[in-house]
Every structure is written in structure tokens, then in C-alpha cells.
DRENPA-557883 format. One record per atom (N, C-alpha, C, CB): residue number from 1; residue in one letter; atom name; x, y, z. Coordinates in pm, 1 decimal. Atoms other than C-alpha are relative to their C-alpha. Glycine has a CB too. Layout:
<atoms>
> NUM,A,CA,X,Y,Z $
...
</atoms>
This chain:
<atoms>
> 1,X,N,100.5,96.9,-37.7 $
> 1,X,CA,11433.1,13276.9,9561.3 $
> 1,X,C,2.1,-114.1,-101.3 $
> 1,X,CB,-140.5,65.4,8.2 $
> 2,X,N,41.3,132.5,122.0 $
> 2,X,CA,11401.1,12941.0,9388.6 $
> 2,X,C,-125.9,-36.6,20.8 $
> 2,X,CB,86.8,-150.0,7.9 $
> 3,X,N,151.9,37.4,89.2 $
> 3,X,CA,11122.3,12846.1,9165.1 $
> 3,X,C,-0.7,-136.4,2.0 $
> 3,X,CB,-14.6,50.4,-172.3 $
> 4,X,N,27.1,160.6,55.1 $
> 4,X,CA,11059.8,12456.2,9139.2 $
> 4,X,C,-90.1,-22.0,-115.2 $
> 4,X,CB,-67.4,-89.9,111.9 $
> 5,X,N,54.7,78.4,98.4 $
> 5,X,CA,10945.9,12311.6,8837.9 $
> 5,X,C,-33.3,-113.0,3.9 $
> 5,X,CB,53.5,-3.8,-78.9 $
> 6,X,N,31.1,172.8,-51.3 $
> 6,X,CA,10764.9,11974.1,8877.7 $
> 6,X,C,-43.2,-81.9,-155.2 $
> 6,X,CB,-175.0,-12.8,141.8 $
> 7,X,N,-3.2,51.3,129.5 $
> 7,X,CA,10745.1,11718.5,8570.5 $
> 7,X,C,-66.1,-79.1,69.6 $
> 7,X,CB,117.9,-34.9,-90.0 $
> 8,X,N,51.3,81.4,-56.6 $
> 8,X,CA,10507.8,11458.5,8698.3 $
> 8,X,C,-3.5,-140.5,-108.6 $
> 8,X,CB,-125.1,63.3,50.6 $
> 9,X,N,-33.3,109.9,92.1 $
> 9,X,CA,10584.0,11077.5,8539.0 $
> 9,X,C,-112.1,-64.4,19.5 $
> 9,X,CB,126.6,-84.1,21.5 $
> 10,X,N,87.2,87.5,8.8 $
> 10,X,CA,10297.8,10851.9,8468.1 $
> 10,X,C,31.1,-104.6,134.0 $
> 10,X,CB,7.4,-59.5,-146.5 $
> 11,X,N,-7.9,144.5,-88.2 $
> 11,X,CA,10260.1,10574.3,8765.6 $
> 11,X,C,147.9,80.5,131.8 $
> 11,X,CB,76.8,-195.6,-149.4 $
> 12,X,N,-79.1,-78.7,-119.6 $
> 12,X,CA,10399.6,10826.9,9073.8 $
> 12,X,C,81.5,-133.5,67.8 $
> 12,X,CB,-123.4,91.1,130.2 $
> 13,X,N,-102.5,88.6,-87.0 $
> 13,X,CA,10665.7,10644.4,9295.9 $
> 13,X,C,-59.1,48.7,161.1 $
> 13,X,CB,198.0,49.6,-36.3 $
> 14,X,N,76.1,-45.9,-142.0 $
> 14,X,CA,10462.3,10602.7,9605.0 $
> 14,X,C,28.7,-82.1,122.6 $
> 14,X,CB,-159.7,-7.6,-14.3 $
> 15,X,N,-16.0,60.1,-57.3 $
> 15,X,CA,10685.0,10423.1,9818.2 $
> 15,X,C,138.4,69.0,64.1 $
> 15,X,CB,-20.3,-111.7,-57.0 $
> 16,X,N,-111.3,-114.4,-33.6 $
> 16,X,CA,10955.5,10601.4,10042.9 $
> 16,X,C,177.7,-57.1,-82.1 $
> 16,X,CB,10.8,7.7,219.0 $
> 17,X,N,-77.2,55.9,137.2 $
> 17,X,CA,11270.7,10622.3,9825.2 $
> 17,X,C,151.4,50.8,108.8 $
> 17,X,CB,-43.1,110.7,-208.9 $
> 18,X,N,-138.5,-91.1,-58.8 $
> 18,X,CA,11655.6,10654.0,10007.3 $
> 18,X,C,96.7,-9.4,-130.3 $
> 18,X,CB,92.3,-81.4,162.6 $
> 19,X,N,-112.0,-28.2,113.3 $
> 19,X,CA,11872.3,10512.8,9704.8 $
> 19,X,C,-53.4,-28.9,-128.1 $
> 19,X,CB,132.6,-87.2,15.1 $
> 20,X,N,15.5,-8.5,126.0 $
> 20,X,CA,11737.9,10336.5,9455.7 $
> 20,X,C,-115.0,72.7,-42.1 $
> 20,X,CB,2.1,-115.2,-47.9 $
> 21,X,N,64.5,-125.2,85.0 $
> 21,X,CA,11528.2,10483.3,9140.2 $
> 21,X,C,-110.3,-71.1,-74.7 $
> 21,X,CB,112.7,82.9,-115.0 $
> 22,X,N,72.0,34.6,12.5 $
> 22,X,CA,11300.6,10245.0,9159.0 $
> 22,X,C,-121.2,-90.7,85.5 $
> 22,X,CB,48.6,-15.5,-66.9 $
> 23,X,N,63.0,29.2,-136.8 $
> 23,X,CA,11009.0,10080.5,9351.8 $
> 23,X,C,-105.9,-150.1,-10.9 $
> 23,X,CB,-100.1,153.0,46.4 $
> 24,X,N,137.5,127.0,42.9 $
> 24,X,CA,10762.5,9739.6,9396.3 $
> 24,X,C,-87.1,28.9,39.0 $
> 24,X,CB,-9.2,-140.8,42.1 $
> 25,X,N,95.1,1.2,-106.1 $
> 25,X,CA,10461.8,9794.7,9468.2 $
> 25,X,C,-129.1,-116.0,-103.7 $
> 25,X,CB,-56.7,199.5,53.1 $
> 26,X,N,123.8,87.0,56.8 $
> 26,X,CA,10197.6,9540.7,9419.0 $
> 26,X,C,78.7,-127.5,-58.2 $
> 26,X,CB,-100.4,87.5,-132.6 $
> 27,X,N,-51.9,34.0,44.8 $
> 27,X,CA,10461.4,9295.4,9318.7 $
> 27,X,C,35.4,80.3,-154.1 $
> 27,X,CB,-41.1,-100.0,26.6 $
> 28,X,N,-79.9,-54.0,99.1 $
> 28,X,CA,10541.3,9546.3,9007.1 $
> 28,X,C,73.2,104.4,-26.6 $
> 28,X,CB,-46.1,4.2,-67.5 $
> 29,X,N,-125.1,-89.5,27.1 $
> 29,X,CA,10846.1,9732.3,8966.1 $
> 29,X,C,-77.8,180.8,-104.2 $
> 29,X,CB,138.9,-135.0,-131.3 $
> 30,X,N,10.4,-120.3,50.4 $
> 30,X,CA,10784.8,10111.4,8911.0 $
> 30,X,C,152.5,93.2,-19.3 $
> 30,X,CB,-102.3,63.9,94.3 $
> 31,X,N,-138.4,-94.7,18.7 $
> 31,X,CA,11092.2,10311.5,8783.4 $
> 31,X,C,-15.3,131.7,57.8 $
> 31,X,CB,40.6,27.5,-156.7 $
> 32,X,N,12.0,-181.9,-92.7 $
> 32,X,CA,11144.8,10685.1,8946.8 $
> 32,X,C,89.8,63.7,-127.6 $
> 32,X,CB,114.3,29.4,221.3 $
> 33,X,N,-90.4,-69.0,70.1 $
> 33,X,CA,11237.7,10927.8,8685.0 $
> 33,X,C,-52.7,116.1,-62.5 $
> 33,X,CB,57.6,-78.0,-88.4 $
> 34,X,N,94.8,-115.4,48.9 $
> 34,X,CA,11199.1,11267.9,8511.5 $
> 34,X,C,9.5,-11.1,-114.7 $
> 34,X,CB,21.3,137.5,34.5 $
> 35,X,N,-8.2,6.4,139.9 $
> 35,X,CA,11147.7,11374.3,8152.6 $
> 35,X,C,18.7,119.9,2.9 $
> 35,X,CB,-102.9,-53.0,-87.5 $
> 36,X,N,-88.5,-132.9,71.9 $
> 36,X,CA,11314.1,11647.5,7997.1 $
> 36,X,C,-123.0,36.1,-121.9 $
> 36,X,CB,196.1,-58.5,-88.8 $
> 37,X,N,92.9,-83.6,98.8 $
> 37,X,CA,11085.1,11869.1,7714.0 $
> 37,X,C,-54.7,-67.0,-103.3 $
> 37,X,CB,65.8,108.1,-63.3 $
> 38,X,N,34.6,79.0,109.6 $
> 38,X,CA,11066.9,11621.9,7450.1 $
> 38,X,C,-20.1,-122.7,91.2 $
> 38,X,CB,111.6,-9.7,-126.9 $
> 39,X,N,39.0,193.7,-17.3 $
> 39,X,CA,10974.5,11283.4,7644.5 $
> 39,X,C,75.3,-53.1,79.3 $
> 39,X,CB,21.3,-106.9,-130.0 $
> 40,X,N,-102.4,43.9,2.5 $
> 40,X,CA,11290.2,11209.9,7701.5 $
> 40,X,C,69.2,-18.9,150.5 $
> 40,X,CB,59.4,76.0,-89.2 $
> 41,X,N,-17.6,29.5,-98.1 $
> 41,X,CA,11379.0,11005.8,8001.8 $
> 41,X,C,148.8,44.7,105.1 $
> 41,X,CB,-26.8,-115.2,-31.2 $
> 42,X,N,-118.4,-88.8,-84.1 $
> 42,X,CA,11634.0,11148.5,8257.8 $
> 42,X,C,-9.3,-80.4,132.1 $
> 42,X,CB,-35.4,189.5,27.1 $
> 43,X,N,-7.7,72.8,-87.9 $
> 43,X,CA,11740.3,10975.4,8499.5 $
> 43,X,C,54.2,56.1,150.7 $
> 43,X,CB,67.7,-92.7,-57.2 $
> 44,X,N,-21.2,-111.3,-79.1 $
> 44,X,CA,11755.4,11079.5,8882.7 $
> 44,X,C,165.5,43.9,33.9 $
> 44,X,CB,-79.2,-32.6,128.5 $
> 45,X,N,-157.5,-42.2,-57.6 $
> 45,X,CA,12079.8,11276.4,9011.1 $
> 45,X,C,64.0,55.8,-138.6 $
> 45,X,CB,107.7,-154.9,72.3 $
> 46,X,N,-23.4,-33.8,89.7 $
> 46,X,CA,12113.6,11368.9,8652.9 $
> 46,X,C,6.0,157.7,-58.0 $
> 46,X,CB,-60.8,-70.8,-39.9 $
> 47,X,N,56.4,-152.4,25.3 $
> 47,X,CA,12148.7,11757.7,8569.1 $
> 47,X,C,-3.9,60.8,-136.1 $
> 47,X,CB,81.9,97.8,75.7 $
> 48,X,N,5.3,-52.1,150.3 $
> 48,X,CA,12034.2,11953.4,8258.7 $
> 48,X,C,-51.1,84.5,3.2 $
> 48,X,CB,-50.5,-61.0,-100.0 $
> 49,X,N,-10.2,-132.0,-4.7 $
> 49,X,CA,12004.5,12274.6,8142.9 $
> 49,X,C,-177.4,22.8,-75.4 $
> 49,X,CB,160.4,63.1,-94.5 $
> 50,X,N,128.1,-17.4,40.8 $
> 50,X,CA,11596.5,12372.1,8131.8 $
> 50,X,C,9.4,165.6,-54.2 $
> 50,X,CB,-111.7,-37.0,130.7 $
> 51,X,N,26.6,-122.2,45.4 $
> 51,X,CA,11463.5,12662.4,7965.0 $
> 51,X,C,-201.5,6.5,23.4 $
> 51,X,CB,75.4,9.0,-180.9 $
> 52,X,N,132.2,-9.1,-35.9 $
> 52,X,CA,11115.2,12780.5,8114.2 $
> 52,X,C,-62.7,187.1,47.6 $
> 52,X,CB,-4.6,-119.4,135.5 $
> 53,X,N,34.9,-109.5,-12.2 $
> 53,X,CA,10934.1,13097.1,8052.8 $
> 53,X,C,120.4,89.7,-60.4 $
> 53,X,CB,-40.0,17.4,134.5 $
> 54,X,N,-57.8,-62.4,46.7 $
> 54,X,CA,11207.2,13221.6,7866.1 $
> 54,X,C,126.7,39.5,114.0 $
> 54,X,CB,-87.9,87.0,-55.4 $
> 55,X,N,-117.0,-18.2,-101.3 $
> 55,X,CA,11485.6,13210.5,8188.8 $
> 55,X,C,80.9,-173.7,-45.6 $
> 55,X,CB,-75.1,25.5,209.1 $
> 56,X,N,-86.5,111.0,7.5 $
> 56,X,CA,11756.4,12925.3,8119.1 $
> 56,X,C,84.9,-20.2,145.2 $
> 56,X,CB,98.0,24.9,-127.5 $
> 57,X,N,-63.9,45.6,-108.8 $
> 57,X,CA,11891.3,12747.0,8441.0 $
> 57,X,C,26.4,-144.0,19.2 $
> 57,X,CB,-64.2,42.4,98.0 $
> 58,X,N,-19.6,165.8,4.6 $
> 58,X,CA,12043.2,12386.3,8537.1 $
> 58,X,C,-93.3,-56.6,118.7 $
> 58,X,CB,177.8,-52.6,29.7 $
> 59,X,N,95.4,76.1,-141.7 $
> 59,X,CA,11808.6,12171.2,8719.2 $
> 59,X,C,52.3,-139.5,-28.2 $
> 59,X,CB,-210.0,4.6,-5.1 $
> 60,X,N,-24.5,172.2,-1.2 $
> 60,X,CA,11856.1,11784.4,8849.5 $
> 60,X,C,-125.9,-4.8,62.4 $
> 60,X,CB,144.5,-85.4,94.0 $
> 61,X,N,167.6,111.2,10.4 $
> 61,X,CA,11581.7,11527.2,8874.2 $
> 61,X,C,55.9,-71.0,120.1 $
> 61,X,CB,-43.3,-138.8,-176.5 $
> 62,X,N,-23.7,20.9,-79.8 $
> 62,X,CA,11553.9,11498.9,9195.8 $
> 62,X,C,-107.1,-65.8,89.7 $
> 62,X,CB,51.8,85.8,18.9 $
> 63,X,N,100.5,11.0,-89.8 $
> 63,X,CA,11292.8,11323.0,9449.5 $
> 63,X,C,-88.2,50.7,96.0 $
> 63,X,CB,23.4,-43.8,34.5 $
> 64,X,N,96.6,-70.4,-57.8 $
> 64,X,CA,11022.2,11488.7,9638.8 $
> 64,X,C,-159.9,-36.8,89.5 $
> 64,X,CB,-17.4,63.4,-101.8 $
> 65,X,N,74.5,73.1,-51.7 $
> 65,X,CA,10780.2,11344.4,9890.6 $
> 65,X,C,-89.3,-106.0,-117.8 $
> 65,X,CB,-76.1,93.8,85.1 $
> 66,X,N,-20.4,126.8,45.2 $
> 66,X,CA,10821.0,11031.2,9687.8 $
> 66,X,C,-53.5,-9.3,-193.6 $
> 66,X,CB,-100.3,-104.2,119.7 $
> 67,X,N,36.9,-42.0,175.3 $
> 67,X,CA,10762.5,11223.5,9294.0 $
> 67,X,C,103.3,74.0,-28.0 $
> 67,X,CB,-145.7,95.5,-43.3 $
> 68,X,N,-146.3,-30.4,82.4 $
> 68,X,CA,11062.6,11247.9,9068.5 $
> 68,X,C,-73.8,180.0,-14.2 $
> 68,X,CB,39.1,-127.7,-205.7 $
> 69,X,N,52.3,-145.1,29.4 $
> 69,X,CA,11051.2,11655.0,9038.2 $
> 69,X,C,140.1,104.1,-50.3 $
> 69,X,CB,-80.7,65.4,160.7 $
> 70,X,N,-39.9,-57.2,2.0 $
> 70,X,CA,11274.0,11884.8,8905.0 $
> 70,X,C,61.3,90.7,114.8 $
> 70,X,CB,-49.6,10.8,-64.0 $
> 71,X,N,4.2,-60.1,-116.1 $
> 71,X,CA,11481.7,12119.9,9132.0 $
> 71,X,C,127.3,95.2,-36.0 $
> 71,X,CB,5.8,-102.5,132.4 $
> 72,X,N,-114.4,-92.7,41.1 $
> 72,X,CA,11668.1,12437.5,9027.3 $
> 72,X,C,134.4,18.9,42.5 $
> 72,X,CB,-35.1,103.0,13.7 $
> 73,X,N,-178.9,-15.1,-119.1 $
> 73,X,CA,12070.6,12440.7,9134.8 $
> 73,X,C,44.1,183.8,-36.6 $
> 73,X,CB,208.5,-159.7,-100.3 $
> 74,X,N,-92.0,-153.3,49.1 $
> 74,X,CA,12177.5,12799.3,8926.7 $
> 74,X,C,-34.3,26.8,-95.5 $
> 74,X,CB,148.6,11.6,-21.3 $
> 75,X,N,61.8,-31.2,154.6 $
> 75,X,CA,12061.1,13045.9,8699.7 $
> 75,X,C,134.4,0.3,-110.2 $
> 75,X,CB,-88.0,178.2,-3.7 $
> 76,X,N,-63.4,-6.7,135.1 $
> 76,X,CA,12217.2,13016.4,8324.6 $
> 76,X,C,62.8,-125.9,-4.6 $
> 76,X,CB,101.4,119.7,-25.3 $
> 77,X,N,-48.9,105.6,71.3 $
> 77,X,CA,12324.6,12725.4,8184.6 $
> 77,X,C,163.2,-53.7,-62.7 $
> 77,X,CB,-76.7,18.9,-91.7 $
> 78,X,N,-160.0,5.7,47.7 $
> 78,X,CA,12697.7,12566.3,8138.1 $
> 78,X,C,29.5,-25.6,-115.9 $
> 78,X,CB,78.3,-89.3,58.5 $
> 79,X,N,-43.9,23.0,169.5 $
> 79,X,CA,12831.7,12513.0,7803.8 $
> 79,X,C,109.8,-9.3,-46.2 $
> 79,X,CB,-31.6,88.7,-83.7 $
> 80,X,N,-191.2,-15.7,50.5 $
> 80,X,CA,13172.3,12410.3,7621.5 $
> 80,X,C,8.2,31.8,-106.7 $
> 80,X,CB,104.6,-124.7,-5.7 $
> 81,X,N,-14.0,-42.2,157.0 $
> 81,X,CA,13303.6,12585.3,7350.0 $
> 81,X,C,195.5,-19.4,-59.6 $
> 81,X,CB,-65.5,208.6,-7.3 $
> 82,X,N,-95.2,59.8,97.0 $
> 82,X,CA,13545.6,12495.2,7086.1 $
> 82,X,C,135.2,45.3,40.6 $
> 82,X,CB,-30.5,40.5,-149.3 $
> 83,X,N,-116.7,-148.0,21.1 $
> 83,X,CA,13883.0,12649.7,7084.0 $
> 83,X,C,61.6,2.1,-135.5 $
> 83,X,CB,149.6,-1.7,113.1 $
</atoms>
């Protein structure tokens, strides 16, 4: 079963969204995007490896009746190692 995780960004994107990752409303430009654990802006279509509740899995920042949201692809996390 997948779990969704939702990150909610200040100033929701409340305008229907097909490509771009960002929106006007009111004449002012609202950006669409998630944040990762520390703040840290992520941009959509982007995937990274969350850790929540102590399970590690890759999620992308993905759109959701029109709120950037997290969205689980696979449990455990990819990683490159040295040789």
C-alpha cells in the first residue's frame, strides 16, 4: 500500500497546473514547489530519498489537486558507492 506524505508550501498553487511550476494569480507569480526536511527547496519532478518514521524510501515532488505534495515511488533508498 502506499503512504503519501504531504509537505504543504506557504501560498498553495491554486490554479490548475499541466506543465509549468508556476502560477499568476492576482497578477502575482506563485512558484509550485516542495521542501525537503531542512527548508530546502525541491523542485517539481525532482526525486529524493525521505526518511519518515524511521522507513527510508524515494519520493518526487509531485502535484496534487493543485498542492506540490510528496508521492512515494519505492521503498529504500538508491545510493552510489565508491569502488
Amino acid at each position: 500500500m502506499l503512504r503519501l506524505v504531504l509537505f504543504l508550501v506557504p501560498g498553495l498553487c491554486l490554479a490548475p497546473q499541466i506543465a509549468p511550476a508556476d502560477v499568476t494569480q492576482g497578477g502575482k507569480t506563485i512558484d509550485c514547489y516542495c521542501t525537503d526536511k531542512t527548508g530546502a527547496r525541491v523542485e517539481l519532478g525532482q526525486t529524493i530519498c525521505m526518511q519518515v518514521d524511521g522507513r527510508m524510501f524515494m519520493a518526487q515532488c509531485q502535484m496534487s489537486l493543485n498542492v506540490p505534495m510528496w508521492r512515494e515511488l519505492s521503498e529504500g533508498c538508491l545510493s552510489t558507492k565508491a569502488a
